[in-house]
C-alpha positions in Angstrom: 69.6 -108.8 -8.6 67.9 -111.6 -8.5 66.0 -110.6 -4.9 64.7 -108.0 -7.4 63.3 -110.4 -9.4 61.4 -113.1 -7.2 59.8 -109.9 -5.6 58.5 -109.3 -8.7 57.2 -112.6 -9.4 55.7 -112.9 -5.7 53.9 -109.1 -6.6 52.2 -110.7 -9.6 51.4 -114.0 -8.2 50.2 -111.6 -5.2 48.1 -110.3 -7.9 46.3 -113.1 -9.3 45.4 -114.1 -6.2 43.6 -111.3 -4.8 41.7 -111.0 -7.9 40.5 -115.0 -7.6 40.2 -113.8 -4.3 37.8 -111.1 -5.1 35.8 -113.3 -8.0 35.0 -115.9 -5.2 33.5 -113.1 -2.9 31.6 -111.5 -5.4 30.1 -115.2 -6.4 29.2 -115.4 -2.4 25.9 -114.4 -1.6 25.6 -111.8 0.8 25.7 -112.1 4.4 22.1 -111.5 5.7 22.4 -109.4 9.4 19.3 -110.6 10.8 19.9 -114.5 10.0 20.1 -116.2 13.4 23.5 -117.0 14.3 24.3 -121.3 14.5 24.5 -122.5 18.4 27.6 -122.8 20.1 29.0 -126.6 20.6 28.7 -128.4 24.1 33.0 -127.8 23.9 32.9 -124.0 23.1 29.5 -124.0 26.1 32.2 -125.5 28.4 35.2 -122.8 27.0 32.6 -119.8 28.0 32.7 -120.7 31.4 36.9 -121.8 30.9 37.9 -118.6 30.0 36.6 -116.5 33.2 37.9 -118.9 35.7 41.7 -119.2 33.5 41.7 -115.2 33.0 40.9 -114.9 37.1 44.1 -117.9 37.9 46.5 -116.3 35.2 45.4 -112.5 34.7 48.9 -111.7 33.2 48.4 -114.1 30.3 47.3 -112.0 27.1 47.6 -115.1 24.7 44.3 -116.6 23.1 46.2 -120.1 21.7 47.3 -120.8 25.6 43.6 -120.6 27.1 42.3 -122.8 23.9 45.1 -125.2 25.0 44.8 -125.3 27.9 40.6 -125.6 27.4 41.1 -128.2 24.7 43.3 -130.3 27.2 41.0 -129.8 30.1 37.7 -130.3 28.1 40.2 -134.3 26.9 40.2 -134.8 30.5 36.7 -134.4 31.5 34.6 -137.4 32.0 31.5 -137.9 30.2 29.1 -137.2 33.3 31.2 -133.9 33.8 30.4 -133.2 30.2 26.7 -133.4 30.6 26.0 -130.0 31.9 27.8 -128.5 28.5 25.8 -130.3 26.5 22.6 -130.1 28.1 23.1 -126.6 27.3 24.3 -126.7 23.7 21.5 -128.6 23.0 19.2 -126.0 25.0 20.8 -123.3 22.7 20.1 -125.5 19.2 16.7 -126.0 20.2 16.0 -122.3 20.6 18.1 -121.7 16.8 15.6 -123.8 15.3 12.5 -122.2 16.5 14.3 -118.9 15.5 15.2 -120.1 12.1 11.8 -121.4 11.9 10.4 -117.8 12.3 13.6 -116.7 10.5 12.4 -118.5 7.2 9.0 -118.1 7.5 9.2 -114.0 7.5 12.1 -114.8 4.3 9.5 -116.6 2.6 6.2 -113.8 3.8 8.7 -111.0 2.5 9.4 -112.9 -1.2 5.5 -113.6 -1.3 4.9 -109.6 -0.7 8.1 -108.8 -3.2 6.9 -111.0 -6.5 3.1 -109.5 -5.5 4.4 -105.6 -5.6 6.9 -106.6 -8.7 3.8 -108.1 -10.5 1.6 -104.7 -9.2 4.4 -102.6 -10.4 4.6 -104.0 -14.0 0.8 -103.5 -14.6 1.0 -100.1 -13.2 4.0 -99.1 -15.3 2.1 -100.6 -18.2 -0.5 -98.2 -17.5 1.1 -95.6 -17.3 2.8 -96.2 -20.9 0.2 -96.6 -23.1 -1.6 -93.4 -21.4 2.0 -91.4 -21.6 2.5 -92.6 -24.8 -0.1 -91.4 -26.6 -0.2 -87.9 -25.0 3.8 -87.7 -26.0 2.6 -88.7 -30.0 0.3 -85.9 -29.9 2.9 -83.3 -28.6 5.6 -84.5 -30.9 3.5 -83.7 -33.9 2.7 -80.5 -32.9 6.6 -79.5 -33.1 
């Protein structure tokens, strides 16, 4: 009996929090697909290269937490000078994001420019177009 009745406690707690959960999505913006992605970090440069040579040593180990151990404790163990390589690299990669959120932001701010103008034409036009429709739809509402 009372199994019955924490489960239905835990449904309506369940509840409640998938519909918070679903009010904080819907406040997110949305996702744009053509943002640049951020650049890796000189540590997850250095696990790239970790994983092919741990997969090729252990090939029957199917387990994602044991590579980032065992990454985590080889990356502890490196020496600065045997980190340099990794983040040369990561900071190769973060130069190359910037110049491609740079162009990223500069077509985001050309495609607003060209949105407001075509609103703005729009409104005009539609404008237009009512004071021409309706005074033709006057005259044919009198006639019936």
């Amino acid at each position: 009996m009372k199994g019955g009745k924490s489960k239905v406690k835990s449904d309506n707690k369940l509840a409640v929090k998938k519909q918070a959960a679903e009010t904080k999505k819907s406040k997110k913006a949305a996702k744009d697909p053509n943002k640049p992605k951020r650049p890796p970090s000189a540590f997850f440069v250095f696990m790239e290269e970790f994983r092919k040579t741990y997969k090729e040593k252990h090939p029957n180990n199917k387990s994602v937490a044991v590579v980032g151990k065992a990454g985590g404790d080889k990356w502890k163990q490196l020496s600065a000078s045997e980190k340099a390589p990794y983040i040369s690299k990561a900071e190769k990669r973060k130069q190359e994001y910037e110049k491609n959120m740079q162009a990223y932001n500069k077509k985001q701010a050309a495609g607003a420019a060209e949105e407001e103008e075509s609103d703005k034409s729009r409104s005009e036009v539609n404008d237009d177009d009512e004071d021409q429709d309706g005074s033709g739809e006057d005259d044919s509402e009198d006639d019936d």
